[in-house]
C-alpha positions as CSV (number, residue, x, y, z in Angstrom):
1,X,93.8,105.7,99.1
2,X,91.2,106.4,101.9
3,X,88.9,109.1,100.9
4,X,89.3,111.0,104.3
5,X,93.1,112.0,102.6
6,X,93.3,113.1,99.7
7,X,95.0,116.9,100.4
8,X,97.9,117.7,102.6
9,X,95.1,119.7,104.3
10,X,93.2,116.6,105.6
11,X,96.6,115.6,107.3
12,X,97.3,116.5,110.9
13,X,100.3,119.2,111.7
14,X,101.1,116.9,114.3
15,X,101.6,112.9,114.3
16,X,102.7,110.9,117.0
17,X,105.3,108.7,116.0
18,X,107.1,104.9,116.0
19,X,110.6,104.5,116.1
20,X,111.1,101.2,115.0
21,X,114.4,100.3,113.8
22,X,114.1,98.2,109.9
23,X,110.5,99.0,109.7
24,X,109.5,100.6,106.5
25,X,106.0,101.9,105.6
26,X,105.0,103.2,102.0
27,X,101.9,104.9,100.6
28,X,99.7,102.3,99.8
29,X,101.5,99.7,101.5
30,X,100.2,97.8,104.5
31,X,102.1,97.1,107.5
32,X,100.8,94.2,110.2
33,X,102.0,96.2,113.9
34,X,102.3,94.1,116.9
35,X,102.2,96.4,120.1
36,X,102.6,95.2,123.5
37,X,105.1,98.3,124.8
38,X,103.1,100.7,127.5
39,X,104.1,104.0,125.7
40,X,102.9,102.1,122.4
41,X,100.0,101.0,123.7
42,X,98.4,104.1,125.1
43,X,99.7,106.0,122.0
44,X,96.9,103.3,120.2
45,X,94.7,104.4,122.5
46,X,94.9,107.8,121.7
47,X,95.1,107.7,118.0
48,X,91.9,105.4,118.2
49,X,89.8,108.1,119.6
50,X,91.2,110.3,116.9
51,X,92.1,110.5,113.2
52,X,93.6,107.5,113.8
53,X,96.9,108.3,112.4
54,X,100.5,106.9,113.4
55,X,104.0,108.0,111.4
56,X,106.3,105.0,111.5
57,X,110.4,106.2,111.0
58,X,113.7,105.1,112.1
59,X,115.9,106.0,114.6
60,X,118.8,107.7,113.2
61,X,121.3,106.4,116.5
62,X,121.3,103.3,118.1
63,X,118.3,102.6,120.5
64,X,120.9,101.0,122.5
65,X,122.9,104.2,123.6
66,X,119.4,106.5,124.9
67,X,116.0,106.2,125.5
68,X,115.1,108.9,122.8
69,X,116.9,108.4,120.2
70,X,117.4,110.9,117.2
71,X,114.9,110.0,114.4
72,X,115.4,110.4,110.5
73,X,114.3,112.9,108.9
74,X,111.9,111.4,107.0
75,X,109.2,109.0,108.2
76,X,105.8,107.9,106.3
77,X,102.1,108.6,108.1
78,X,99.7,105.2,108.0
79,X,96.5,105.2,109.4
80,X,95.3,102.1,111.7
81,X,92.6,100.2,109.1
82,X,92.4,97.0,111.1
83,X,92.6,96.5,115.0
84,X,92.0,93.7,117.6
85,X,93.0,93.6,121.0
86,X,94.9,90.4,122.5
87,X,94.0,88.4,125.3
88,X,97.2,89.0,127.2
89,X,96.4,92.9,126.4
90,X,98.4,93.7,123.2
91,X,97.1,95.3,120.1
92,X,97.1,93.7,117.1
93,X,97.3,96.8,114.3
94,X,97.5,97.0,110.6
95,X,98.4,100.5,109.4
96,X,97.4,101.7,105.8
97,X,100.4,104.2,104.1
98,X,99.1,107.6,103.6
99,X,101.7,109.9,102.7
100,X,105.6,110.2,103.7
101,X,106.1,113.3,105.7
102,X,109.7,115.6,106.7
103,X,110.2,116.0,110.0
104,X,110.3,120.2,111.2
105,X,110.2,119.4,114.8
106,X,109.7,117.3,117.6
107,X,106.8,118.4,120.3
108,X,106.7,118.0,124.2
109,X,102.9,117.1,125.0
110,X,103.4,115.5,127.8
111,X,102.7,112.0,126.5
112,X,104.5,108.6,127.1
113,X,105.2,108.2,123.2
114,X,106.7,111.1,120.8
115,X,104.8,113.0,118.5
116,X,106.5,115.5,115.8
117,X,105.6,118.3,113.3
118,X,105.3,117.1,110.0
119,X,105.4,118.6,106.6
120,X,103.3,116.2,104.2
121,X,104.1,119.2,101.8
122,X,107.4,117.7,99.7
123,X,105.5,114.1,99.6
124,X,102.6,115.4,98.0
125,X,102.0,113.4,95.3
126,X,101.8,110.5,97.9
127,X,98.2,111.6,98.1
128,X,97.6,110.8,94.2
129,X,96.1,107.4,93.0
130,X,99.1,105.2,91.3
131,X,99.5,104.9,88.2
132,X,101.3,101.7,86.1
133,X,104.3,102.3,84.9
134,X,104.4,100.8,81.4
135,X,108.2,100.7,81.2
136,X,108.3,98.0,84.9
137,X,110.8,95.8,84.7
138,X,109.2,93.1,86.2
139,X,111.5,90.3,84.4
140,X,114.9,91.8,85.9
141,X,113.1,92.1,89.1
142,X,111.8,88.9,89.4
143,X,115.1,87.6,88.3
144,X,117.1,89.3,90.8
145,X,114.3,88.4,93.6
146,X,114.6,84.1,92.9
147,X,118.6,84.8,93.3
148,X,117.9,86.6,96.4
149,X,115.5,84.1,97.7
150,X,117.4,81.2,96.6
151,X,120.6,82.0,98.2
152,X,118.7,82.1,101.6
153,X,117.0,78.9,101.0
154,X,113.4,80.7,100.9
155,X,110.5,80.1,98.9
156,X,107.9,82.1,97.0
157,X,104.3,82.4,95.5
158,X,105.4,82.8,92.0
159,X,102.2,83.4,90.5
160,X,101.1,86.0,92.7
161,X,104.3,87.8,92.6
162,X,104.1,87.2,88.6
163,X,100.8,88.8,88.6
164,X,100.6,91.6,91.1
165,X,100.3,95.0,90.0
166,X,104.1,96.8,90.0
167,X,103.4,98.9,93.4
168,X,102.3,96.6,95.2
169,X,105.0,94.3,94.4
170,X,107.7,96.8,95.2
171,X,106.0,98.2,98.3
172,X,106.2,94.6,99.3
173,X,109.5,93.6,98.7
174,X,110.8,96.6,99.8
175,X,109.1,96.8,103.3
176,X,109.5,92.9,103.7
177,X,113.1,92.3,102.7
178,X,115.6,92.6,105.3
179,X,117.3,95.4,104.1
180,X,120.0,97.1,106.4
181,X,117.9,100.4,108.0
182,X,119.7,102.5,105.4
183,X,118.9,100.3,102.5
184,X,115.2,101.0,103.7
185,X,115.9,104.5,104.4
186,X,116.8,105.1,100.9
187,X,113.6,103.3,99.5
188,X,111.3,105.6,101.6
189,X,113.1,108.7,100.6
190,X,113.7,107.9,96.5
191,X,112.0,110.7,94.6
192,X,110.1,109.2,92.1
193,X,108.5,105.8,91.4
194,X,111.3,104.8,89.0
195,X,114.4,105.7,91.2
196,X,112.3,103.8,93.8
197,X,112.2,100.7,91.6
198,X,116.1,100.9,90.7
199,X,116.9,101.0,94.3
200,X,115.1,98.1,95.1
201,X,116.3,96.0,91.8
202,X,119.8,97.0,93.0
203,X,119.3,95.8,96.8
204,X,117.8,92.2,95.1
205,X,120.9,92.0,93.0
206,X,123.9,93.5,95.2
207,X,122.3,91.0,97.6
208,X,122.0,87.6,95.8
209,X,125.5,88.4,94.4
210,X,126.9,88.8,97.3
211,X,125.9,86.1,99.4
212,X,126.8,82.5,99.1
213,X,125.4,78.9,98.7
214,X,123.5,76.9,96.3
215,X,119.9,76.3,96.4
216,X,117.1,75.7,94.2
217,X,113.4,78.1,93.5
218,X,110.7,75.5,92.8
């Protein structure tokens, strides 16, 4: 956890925000961010001169039917640890999870991209350092995983996923698999480490059940 956030206090009352559709961030998870829209860009710009702090969330409608979208009410703050600027002008971002934050309001600043009110306050123990959990079940999860991966005729690095620690194995699968947006809705908003870890083992398995046609892991 970056030292600059380690109490709700340290958190700004207001975040701008990414609607991105599919696009889960977690505490401790890192999440590579390809910009290239105006609005996004200058949103960048702005948090760059700043505390340097974007919340990524969903849209709760289709971007399809209106430009501003409603969001979800619960979205997860990431603060930009790695930046590089394109030739063709994009920005290349990595953003670092803080802390998942509630949604009390949306603000009108005047700027091209939206910004909210958020309450770190239910999230708290984001903020905390992780712990291991010694009851992981790493076996069923990798099991569930090869299924997943071999029914879709992809591969993995075994041994890393054999030996990385528990959160940040799930924080990967679960912002990497292409879960439906409220598969990855309901893994940003599970309560606890453990009913995180169930959802996710669930999604693997539902998944590789339910989809068809041989293949092979190596």
């Amino acid at each position: 956890m970056n030292a600059r956030y380690r109490r709700m206090e340290d958190l700004p009352e207001t975040i701008p925000v990414f609607p991105l559709t599919g696009v889960l961030l977690l505490p401790r998870g890192q999440l590579p961010l390809n910009v290239f829209e105006p609005r996004y860009l200058a949103m960048v710009d702005a948090v760059m001169s700043g505390a340097r702090i974007i919340g990524m969330i969903q849209p709760s409608e289709s971007e399809e039917k209106t430009l501003k979208p409603a969001l979800s009410p619960v979205g997860c703050a990431g603060r930009v640890t790695s930046y590089r600027e394109a030739d063709d002008g994009r920005y290349l971002i990595t953003l670092s999870g803080l802390c998942r934050f509630r949604v009390v309001g949306e603000r009108e600043l005047g700027t091209p991209f939206r910004q909210v009110r958020a309450d770190f306050a239910p999230f708290a123990a984001d903020l905390a350092a992780s712990e291991e959990e010694t009851d992981f079940p790493r076996e069923r999860l990798i099991a569930a995983l090869k299924t997943y991966l071999a029914r879709r005729d992809l591969k993995a690095d075994w041994q890393s996923v054999m030996n990385a620690p528990a959160e940040q194995l799930v924080n990967a699968l679960s912002m990497l698999c292409p879960f439906e947006p409220a598969e990855k809705q309901a893994l940003l908003e599970a309560q606890d480490w453990g009913e995180r870890v169930a959802i996710l083992t669930a999604l693997l398995e539902m998944a590789g059940a339910m989809t068809a046609g041989p293949a092979s892991i190596n």
